[in-house]
C-alpha positions in Angstrom: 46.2 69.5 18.8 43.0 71.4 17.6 43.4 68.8 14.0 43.3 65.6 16.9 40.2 63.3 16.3 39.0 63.5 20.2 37.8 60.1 21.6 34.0 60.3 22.3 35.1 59.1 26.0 37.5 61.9 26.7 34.7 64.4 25.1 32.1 62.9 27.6 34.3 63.1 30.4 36.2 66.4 30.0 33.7 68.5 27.9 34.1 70.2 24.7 38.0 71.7 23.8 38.0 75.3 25.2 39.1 77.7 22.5 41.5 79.8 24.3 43.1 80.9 27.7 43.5 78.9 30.7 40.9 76.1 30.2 42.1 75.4 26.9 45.7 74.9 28.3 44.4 72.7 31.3 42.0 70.8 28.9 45.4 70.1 26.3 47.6 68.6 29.1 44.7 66.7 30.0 44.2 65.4 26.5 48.1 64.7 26.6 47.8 62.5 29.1 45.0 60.7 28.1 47.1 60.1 24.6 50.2 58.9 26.7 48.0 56.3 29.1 46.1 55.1 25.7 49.5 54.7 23.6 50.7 52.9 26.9 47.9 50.4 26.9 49.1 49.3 23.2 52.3 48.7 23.8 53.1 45.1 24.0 54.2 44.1 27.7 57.6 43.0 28.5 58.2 39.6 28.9 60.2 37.5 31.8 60.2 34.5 29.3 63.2 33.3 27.8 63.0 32.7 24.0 62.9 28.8 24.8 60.0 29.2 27.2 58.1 31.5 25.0 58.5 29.3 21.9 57.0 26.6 24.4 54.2 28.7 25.3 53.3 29.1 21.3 53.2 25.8 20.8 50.7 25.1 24.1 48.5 27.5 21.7 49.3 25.7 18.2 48.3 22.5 20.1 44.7 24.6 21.3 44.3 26.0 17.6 45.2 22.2 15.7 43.1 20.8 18.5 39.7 22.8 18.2 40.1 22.4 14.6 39.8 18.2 14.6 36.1 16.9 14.5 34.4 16.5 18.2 34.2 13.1 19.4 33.3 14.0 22.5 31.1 17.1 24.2 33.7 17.5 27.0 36.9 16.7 25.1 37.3 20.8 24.2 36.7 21.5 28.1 39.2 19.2 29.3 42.5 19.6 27.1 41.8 23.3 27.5 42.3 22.5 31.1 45.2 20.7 30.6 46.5 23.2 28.6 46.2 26.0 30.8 48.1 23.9 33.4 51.2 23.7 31.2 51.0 26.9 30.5 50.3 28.1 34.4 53.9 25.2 34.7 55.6 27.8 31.9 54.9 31.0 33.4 55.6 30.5 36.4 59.5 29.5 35.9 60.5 33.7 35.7 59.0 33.6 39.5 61.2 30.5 40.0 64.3 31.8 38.7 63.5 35.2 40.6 63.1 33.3 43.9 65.2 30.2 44.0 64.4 27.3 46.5 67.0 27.5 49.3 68.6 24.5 50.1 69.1 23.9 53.8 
């Protein structure tokens, strides 16, 4: 571990690596952990999406991208179809929570 570039934040929190003994062991598993929680936070999440509703979801964001690329005609055009946008996808991610908890019919 001593050839690790150290994260200014880890430094500022835990101090200076320890050379030897007991500290140094306490600071390494700290500095394990911290390596495990950051590699954590990079790993992509897992998705509830189908492939369908996913591929659906990536074209809600080709229509933002192609949209904000076309001349304004309009100061609040870019305000509302990004509203309306964000309700199709709020429609799109919320069918794993439907599937996960049908409706029961009476």
């Amino acid at each position: 571990m001593a050839d690790d570039l150290v994260p200014d934040e880890f430094i500022q929190h835990y101090g200076y690596r320890p050379l030897s003994g007991r500290a140094q062991k306490t600071w390494d598993s700290r500095y394990a952990a911290y390596k495990k929680e950051q590699a954590s936070r990079a790993e992509p999440e897992t998705t509830l999406l189908t492939p369908e509703e996913d591929a659906v979801l990536m074209l809600s964001v080709a229509l933002w991208n192609g949209f904000i690329a076309l001349p304004t005609l309009h100061p609040d055009d870019q305000t509302e179809v990004r509203h309306m946008i964000h309700a199709i996808q709020d429609k799109i991610m919320s069918r794993p929570v439907r599937r996960q908890f049908p409706k029961k019919q009476d």
